[in-house]
C-alpha positions in Angstrom: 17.8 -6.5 -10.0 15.4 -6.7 -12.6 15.7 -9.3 -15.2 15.2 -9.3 -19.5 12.2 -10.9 -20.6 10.6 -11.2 -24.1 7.2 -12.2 -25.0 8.2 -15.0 -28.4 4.8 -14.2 -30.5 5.4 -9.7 -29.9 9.2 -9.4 -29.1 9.4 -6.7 -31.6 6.3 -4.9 -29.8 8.3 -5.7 -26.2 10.4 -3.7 -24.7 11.8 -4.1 -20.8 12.0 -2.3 -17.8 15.6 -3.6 -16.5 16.0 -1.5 -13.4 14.5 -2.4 -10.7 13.6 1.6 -9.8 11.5 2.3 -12.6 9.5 -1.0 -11.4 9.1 0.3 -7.7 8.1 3.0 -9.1 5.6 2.2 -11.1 3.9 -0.3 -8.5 4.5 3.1 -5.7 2.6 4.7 -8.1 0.0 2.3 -8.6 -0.5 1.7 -4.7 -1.7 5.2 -4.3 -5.8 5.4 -4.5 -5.1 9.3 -5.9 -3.0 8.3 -8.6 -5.0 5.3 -9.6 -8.5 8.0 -9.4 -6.2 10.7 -11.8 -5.1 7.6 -14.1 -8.8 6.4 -14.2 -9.7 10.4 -14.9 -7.4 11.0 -17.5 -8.3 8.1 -19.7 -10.5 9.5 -22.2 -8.6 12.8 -22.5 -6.2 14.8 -20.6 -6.8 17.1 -17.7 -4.6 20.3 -16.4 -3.7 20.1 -12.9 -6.7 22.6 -11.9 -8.9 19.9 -14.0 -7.6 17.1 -11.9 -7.8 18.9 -8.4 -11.3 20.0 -8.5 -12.5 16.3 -9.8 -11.0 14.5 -7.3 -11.1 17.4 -4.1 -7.2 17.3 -3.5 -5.5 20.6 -3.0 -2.8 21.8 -5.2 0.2 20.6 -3.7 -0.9 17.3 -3.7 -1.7 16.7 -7.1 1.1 18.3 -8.6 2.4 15.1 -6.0 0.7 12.9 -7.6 1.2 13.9 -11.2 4.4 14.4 -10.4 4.8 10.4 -9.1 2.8 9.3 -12.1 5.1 11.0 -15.1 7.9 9.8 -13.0 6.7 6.3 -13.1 5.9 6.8 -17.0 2.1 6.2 -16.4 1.1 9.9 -17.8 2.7 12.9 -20.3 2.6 16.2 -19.5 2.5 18.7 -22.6 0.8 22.2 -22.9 -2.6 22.4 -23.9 -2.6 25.9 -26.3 -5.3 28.4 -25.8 -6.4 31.4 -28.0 -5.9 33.5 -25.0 -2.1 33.1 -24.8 -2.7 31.6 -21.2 -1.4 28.1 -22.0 -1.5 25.2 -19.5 0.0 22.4 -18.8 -2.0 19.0 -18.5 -1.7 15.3 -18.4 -2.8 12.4 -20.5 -2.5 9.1 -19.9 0.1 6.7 -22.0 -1.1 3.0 -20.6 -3.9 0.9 -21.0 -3.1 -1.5 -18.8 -1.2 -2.8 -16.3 -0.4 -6.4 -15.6 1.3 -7.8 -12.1 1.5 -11.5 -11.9 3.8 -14.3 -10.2 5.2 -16.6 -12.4 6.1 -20.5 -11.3 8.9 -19.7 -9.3 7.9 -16.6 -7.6 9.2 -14.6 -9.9 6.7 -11.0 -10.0 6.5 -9.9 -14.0 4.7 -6.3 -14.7 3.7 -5.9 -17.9 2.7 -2.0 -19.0 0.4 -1.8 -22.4 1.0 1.6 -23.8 -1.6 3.5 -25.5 -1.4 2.7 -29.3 -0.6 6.2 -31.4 0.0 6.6 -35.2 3.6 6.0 -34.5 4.1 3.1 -32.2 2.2 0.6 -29.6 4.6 -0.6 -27.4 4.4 -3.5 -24.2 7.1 -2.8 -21.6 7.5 -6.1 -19.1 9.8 -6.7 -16.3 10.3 -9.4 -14.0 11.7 -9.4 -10.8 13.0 -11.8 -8.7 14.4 -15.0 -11.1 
């Protein structure tokens, strides 16, 4: 089980990943080469699924996989880009900067996920496993 931690000097900027799930499933997500190649792709703006399958050569099936695992894992949103044409289509941008996996003192494993600042919030979600 997951435990709470807070960071003292950004608690109001901090919130935490308690079960232990969500954390496995960010680091599955992470341990994927695809998924870190789409997260690396979709950091400067956000790609439809045809976008992300034709940058990277992986058929259909498997990115919608992969994108599937990473808005799962909370890594990227999926919204609809709107075209003139009335053909809209769905794509992917990436909420995280950064991603942080250390071991503290006593072995304890803390992750520590940097979301992408917006207008409305910028938010630091950290877990630690293993106390």
């Amino acid at each position: 089980m997951a435990s709470v931690h807070t960071s003292e000097e950004s608690a109001n900027d901090v919130q935490t990943i308690v079960a232990e799930s969500a954390v496995q499933q960010l680091l599955d997500a992470l341990d994927d080469a695809d998924c870190r190649a789409i997260l690396d792709a979709t950091r400067e703006q956000a790609l439809t699924v045809k976008e992300v399958s034709e940058a990277h050569d992986l058929p259909l099936s498997t990115t919608y996989r992969k994108l599937d695992l990473l808005t799962e894992a909370g890594l990227l949103e999926e919204r609809t880009r709107i075209r003139q044409s009335g053909k809209h289509a769905n794509e992917y941008a990436r909420l995280v900067d950064d991603v942080v996996i250390s071991l503290g003192p006593r072995g304890e494993t803390e992750v520590r996920v940097s979301q992408r600042k917006s207008p409305e919030q910028a938010v630091s979600f950290i877990s630690v496993i293993g106390d």
